[in-house]
C-alpha positions as CSV (number, residue, x, y, z in Angstrom):
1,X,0.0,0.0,0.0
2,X,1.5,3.4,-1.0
3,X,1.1,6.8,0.7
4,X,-1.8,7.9,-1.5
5,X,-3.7,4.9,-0.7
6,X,-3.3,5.8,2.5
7,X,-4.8,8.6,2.3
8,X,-7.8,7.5,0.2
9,X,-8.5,5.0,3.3
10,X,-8.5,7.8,5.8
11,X,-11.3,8.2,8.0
12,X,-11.9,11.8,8.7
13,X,-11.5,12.5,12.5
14,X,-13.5,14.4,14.9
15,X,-13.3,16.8,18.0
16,X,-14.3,14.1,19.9
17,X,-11.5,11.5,18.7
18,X,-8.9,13.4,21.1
19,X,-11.1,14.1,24.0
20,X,-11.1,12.2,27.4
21,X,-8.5,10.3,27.0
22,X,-4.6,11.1,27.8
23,X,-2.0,11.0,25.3
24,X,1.7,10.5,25.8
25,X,3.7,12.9,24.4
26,X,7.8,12.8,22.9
27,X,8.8,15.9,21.3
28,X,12.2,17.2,19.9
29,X,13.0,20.3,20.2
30,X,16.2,21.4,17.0
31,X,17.4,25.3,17.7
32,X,18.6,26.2,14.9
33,X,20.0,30.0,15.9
34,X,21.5,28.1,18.9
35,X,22.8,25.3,17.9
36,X,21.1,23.2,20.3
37,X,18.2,20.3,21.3
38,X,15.9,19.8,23.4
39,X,13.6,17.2,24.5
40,X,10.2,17.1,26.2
41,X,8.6,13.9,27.3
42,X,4.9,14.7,28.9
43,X,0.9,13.7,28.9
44,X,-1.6,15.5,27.2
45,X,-5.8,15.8,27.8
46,X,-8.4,17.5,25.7
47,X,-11.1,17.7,28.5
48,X,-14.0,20.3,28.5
49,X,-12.6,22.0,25.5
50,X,-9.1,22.4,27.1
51,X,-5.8,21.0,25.7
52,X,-4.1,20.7,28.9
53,X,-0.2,19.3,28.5
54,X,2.5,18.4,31.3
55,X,6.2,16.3,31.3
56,X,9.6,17.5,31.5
57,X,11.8,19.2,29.4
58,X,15.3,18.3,29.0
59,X,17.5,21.4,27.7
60,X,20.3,21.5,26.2
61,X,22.8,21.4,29.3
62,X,21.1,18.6,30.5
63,X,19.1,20.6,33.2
64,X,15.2,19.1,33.5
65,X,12.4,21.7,34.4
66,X,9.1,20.7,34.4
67,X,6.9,21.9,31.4
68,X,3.3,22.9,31.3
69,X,0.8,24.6,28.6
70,X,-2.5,25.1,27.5
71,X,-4.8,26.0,25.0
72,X,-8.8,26.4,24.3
73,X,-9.5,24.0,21.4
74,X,-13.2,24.6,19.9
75,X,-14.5,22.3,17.9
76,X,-15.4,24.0,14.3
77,X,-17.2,22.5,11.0
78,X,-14.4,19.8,9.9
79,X,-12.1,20.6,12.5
80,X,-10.6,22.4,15.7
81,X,-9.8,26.2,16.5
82,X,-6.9,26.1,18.7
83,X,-7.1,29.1,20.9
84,X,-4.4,30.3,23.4
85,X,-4.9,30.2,26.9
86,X,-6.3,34.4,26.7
87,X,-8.6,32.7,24.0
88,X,-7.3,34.8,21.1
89,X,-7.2,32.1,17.6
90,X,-4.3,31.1,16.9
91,X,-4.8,28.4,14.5
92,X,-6.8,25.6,12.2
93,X,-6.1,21.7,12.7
94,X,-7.9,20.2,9.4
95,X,-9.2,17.1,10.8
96,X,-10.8,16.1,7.6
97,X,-7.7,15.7,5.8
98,X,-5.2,12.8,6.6
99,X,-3.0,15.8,6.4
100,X,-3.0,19.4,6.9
101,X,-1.3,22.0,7.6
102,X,-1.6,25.9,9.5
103,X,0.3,29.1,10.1
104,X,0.3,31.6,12.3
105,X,2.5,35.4,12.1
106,X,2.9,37.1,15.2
107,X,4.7,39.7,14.2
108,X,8.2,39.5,13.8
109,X,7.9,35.8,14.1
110,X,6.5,32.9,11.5
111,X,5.0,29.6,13.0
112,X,4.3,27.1,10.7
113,X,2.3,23.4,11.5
114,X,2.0,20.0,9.6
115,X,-0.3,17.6,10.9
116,X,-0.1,13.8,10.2
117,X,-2.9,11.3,11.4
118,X,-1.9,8.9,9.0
119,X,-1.3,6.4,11.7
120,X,-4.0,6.9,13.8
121,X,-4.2,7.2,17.0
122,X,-0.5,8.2,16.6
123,X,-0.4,11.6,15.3
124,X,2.5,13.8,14.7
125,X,2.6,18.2,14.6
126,X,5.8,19.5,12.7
127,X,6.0,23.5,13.7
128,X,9.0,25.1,12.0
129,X,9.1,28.6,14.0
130,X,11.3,31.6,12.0
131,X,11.8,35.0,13.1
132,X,14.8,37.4,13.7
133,X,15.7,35.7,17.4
134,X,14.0,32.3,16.4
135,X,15.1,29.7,14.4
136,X,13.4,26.4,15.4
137,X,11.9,23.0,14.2
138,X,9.6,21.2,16.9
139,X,8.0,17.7,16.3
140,X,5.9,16.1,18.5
141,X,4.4,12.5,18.5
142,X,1.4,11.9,20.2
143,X,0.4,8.4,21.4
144,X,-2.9,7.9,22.7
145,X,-2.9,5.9,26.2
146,X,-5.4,2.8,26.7
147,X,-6.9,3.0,29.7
């Protein structure tokens, strides 16, 4: 089976596919303008609309903080709006598509986003983040946890 088969057999998701459950989270971290990497290794929850995420972040020294965000996800026709947490928009996952992608420009800085749910319920986001002080790509596998 190639990719575009793939993709032909993909079963549009919903809102509801990420919600109430947890899902482990590995994420690398490449800076680009500093020459360094990161890792974060965490759990995420989409519960009463909330994309809540927590785990450790591993920088570069070798130093471990502890890691938190959020962000208001609304559910939208044939997708989510991802909100931050002061619920201005700041972006569009596609969930029809098997792929899909999203920017966002706060100004100076560009923040780009590939999602892949080709391998459901593993799902990958790919930012690439550009700006005059940032110079980052961040991917980020999700794995949803059986309970």
């Amino acid at each position: 089976m190639n990719s575009q088969d793939n993709h032909q057999s993909f079963i549009p998701l919903k809102f509801e596919d990420f919600t109430e459950c947890f899902w482990n989270i590995s994420r690398q971290i490449i800076d680009h303008s500093q020459g360094s990497q990161l890792t974060f290794t965490g759990r995420c929850e989409v519960s009463d609309g909330w994309y809540r995420e927590s785990g450790q972040l591993v920088l570069a020294d070798g130093q471990v903080i502890s890691s938190t965000r959020r962000y208001l996800w609304k559910a939208c026709t044939g997708g989510v709006d991802v909100h931050f947490d002061d619920e201005q928009f700041f972006h569009r996952i596609d969930l029809a598509s098997a792929a899909s992608q999203a920017r966002h420009f706060c100004d100076p800085d560009d923040y780009t986003v590939s999602y892949d749910f080709l391998q459901w319920p593993v799902w990958t986001s790919l930012w690439r983040v550009k700006g005059p002080r940032k110079q980052y790509k961040m991917l980020s596998i999700y794995r949803k946890v059986e309970l």
